[in-house]
N, C-alpha and C positions, 0 to 999 in steps of 0.2 A: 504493500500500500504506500510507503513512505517514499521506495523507489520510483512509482509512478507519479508521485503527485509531485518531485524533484526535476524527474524528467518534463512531466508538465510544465513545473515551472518556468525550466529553463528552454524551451520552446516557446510561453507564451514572451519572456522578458525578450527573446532573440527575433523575433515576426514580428512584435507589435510594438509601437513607440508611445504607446499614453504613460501619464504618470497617477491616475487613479483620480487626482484631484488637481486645479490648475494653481491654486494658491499656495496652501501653506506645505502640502506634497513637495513644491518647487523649492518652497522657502527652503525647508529644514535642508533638500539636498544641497541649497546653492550654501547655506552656512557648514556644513559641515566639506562641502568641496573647497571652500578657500578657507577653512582654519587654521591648513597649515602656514595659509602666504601670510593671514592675520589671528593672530594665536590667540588675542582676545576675546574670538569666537569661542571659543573652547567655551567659556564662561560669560554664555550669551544667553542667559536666564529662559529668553521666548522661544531660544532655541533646542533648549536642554540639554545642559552640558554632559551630561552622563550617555546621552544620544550623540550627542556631534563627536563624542571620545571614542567609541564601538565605532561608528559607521565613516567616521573622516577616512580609513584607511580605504575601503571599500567605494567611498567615493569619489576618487580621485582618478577613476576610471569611466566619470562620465553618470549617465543617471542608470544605466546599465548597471554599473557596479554598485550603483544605492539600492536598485531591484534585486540584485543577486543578495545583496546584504538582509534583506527583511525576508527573502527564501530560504535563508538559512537560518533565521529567526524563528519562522512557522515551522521549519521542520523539527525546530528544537521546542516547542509549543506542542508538536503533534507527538512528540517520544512522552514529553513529561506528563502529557495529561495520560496517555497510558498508564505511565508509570506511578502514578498517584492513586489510579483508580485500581491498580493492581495492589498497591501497598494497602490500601484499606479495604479489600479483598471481596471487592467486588468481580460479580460472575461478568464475564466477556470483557476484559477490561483495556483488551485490544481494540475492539471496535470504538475507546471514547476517541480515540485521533482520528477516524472516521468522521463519528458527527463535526469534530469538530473542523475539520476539513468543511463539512457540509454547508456551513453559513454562507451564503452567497457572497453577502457584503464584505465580509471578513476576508474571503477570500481575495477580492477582488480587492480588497486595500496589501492582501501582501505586492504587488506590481506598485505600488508609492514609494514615496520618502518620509510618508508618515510615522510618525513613533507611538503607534494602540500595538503595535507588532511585538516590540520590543518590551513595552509594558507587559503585556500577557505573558512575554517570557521569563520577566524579572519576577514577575507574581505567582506565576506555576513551582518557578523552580526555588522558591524560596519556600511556598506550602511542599513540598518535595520535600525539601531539607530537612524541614519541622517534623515531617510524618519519619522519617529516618534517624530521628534523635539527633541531630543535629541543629539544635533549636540555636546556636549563638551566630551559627553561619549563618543560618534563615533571618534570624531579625536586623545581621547588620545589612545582606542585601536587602530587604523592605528598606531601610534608611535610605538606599538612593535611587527610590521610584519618585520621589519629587522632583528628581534630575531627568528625570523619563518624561514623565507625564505631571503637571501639580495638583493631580487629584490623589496621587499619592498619598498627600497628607490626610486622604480620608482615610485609604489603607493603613496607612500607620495608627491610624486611631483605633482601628477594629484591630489590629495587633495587640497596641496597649491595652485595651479591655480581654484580650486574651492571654495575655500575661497577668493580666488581675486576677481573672477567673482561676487560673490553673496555678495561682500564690508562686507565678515563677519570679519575683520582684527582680533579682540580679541581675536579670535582662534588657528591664526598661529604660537605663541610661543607652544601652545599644542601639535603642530607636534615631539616638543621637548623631549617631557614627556620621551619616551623610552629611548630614550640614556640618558638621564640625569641619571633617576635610576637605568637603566646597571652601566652605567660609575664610581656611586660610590658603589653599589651592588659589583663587581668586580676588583674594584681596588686595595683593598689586593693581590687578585692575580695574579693579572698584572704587581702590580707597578706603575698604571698609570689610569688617568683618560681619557687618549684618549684610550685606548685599545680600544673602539667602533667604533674608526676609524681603528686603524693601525694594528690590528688585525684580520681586513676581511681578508678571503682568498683569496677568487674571486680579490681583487684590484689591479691589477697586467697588464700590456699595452698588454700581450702578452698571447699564450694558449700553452697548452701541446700539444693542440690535433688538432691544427692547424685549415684553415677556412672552411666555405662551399658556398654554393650557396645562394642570396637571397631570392630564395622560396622554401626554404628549408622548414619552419617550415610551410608554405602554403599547403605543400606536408602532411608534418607530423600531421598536425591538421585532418586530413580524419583519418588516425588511431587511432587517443585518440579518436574523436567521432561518426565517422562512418559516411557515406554518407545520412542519416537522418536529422541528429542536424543538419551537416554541411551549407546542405541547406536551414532547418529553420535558420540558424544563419545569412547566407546572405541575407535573405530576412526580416529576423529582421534589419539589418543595413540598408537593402535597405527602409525601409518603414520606420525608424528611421530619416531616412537623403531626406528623396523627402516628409514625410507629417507634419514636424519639428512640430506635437505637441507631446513635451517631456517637461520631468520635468528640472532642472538642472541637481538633480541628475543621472537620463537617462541620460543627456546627457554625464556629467564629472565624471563621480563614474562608472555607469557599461559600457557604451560604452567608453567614455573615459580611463577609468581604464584600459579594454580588449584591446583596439589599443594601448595605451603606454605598456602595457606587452609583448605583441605580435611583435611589433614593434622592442623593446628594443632586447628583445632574436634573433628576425632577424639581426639585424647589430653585436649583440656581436657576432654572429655564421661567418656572414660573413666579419669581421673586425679580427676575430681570438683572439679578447682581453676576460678580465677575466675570461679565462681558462674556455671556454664553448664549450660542448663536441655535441652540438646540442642534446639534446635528446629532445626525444618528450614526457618524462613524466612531464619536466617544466611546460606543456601546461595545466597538472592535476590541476594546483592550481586554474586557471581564469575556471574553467568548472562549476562552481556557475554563472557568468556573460553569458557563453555563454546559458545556460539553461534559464535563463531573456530572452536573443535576442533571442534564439529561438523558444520562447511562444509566444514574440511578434510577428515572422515571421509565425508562426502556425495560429495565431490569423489576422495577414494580411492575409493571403492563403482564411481563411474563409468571411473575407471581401465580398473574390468575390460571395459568393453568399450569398449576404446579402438579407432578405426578404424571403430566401428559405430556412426555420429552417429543413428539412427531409434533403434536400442536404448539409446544414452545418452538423446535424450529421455525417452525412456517411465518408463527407471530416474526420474529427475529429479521429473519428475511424478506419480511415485507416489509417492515419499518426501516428495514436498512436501506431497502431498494427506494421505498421512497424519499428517506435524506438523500438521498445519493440522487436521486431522478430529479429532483424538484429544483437543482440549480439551472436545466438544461430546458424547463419548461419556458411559454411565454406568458408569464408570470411578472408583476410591477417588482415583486420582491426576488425574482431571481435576476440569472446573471444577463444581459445583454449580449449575445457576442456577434459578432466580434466589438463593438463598440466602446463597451468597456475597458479594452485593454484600450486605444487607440485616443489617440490628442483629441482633447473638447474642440470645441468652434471657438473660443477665444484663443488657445493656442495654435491653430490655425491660421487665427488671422495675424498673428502675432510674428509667426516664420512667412507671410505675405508681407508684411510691413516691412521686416527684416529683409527680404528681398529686393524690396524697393525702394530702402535706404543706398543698397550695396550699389543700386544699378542705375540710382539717381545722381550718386555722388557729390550728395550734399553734407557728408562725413569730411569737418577739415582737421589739420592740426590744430587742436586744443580745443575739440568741441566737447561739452559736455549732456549729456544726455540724460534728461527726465524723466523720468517714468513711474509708476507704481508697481505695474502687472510683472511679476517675479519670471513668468517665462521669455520676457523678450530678453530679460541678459544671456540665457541659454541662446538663443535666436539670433543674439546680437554679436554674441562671443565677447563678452561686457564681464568686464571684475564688477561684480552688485555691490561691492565693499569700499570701492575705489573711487573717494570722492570728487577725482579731476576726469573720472569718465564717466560716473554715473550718478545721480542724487535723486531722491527721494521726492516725486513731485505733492509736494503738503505746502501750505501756505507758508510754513517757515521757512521754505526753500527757495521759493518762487523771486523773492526779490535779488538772488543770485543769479537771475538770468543773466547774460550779455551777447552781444551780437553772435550771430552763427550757432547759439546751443540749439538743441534739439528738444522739444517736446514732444512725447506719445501719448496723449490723454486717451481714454476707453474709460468704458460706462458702467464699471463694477468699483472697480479699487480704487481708482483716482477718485472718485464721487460718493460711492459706501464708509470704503476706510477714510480716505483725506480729506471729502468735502471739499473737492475741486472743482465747481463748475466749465464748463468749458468757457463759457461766455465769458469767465474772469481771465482766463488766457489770453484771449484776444481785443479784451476789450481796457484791462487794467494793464497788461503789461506789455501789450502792443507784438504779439505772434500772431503771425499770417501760417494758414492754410496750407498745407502744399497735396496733403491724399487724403481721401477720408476712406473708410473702409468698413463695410459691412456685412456680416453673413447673419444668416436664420439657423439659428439651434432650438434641441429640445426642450431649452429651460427659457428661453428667449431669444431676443437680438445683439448679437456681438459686435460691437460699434468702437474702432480705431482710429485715431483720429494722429494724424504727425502735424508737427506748426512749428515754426522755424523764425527767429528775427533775422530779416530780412538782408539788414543792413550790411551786414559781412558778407553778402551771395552777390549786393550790385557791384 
């Protein structure tokens, strides 16, 4: 199974060029591809230093090597969750790296630069450690899952109440371990030994992106793992919570862990605090936990005919077949293909632009280029970091324009995240036009726009 879905992978990373997401997908890979040229990345809080530290090697080979980097992350996701559900001796306990293969979405974020991959693998293999008596190795890796992802610090919390529980006190400064060696790893370049505090970005009472509905991510969870896992999942919690023989660890690491994550993203989304956009690929990280619960719900299902080994096959094989079947159907929650693997329509238009920069030849010496959208430095073959060739189009920026720089305004990130009109481009700082560019996608219209001061080109 491991074998095939290795090979899969590296057929789909080698055929197809998307990156799963245009934005922050791009982001992570473009920080951890020039961390080595600028080391300060390393301890680039939105970037997650504990992520750009693993993946910077793998990246340096283009976004190809950031894909192969999180295939060998899921592979290492797809051994442990086996190996967990075997230590706690559950029946088939081969098949949990199956379902957990099976989540469409999840799947389909292993081809990113995302870090839910790398989470799920900090988090399996540290509940691994704990179930092996190796509980001081387990809690110091928890300590640098807020270098991963910063909901970490919800894990860590469901930790520390699992250390209360089970009177294991000597452990709970190890919660520590992470920030301590961030905090002086990084404080050259910070300036500061709290930068692991004051430095989140997420910490902030309020969102950009305003709030949602309570069952919102209730909703959302059908689409990362499709109406299969879904229902083993609650029939694992159901048969978890009505036949209370569980370990501790079942009970506070993987269920407990899955309702404090789950949870957590539910009130930030409908509370509207630290700038949470609801997405449903958050969900990518805990899909190691929810492959546990729903082995164990596979495993109660078979229950019921216990004494009947011909009718427990059958059951077996038919819930298998349909994890397994249901990514391939035409389905909102399964997988698209090929489209999925394959560049959105903003990065599209974005290697069109780049194109038409190259053939316009309006690139002179000492031009600086503005932009928001993360994939035209890919496009552009642009240092993102290098602020004499590329800067940040936000209004703190703008008034560094000079003759010949370059603008690429488009209708997501210039205008969402910066709150850049176009109309202030041309109208307050005096850029003209030169292409505008548009295509029709599935989520809408992708609109690029290049503007240029003039004055250097007469």
């Amino acid at each position: 199974m491991l074998a095939v879905f290795l090979a899969a992978g590296l057929f789909i990373i080698f055929r197809f060029d998307g990156t799963a997401d245009s934005g922050d997908s791009v982001q992570h890979f473009l920080i951890a591809h020039y961390a080595f040229k600028h080391p300060n990345l390393f301890f680039d809080h939105w970037g997650k230093p504990f992520f750009v530290l693993l993946s910077a090697p793998f990246a340096q080979f283009g976004f190809t090597g950031m894909k192969f980097f999180n295939l060998l992350v899921a592979a290492g996701e797809v051994i442990l969750v086996a190996l967990c559900c075997r230590r706690l001796g559950y029946a088939h306990a081969a098949w949990a790296g199956l379902l957990f293969l099976c989540a469409p979405f999840s799947f389909e974020l292993v081809f990113s630069g995302l870090t839910e991959h790398l989470f799920g693998l900090v988090l399996i293999l540290s509940i691994y450690l704990a179930l092996m008596g190796r509980l001081a190795w387990a809690v110091v890796l928890v300590s640098f899952l807020p270098f991963v992802r910063s909901e970490g610090l919800v894990i860590m919390g469901m930790w520390g109440l699992y250390l209360l529980a089970q009177r294991r006190w000597k452990f709970l400064p190890m919660l520590l371990a992470g920030h301590v060696v961030y905090a002086f790893a990084g404080a050259g370049v910070h300036g500061s030994l709290l930068w692991v505090f004051t430095r989140i970005p997420y910490a902030r009472p309020n969102s950009t992106y305003g709030a949602g509905e309570l069952g919102h991510f209730a909703e959302q969870l059908f689409y990362v793992i499709g109406p299969v896992l879904y229902g083993l999942l609650v029939l694992g919690i159901l048969s978890l919570l009505s036949r209370r023989k569980a370990t501790a660890e079942e009970w506070w690491l993987i269920l407990g862990g899955f309702v404090a994550y789950f949870t957590a993203h539910t009130l930030f989304w409908r509370l509207g605090i630290f700038n949470s956009m609801g997405l449903k690929r958050v969900l990518v990280a805990v899909v190691p936990l929810i492959a546990i619960l729903s082995l164990r719900g596979l495993n109660f299902v078979l229950s019921w005919a216990e004494g009947r080994k011909r009718i427990q096959r059958v059951l077996l094989l038919v819930m298998l077949a349909a994890a397994l079947a249901f990514p391939f159907t035409k389905n909102k929650a399964a997988i698209s293909w090929p489209g999925d693997f394959t560049l959105k329509t903003d990065q599209q238009l974005a290697k069109e632009v780049a194109a038409y920069i190259r053939e316009a030849g309006i690139r002179r010496q000492g031009t600086t280029f503005f932009f928001s959208h993360p994939y035209l430095s890919i496009s552009l073959g642009l240092d993102y970091f290098q602020p004499g060739l590329r800067r940040e189009l936000d209004p703190a920026a703008l008034p560094a324009f000079k003759p010949g720089d370059i603008a690429i305004w488009e209708n997501w990130f210039a205008v969402v995240d910066k709150g850049v009109p176009l109309e202030v481009l041309q109208e307050k700082y005096g850029l003209e036009v030169l292409r505008r560019f548009e295509r029709q996608g599935k989520k809408g219209k992708a609109v690029f726009v290049v503007l240029v001061k003039r004055a250097a080109l007469d």
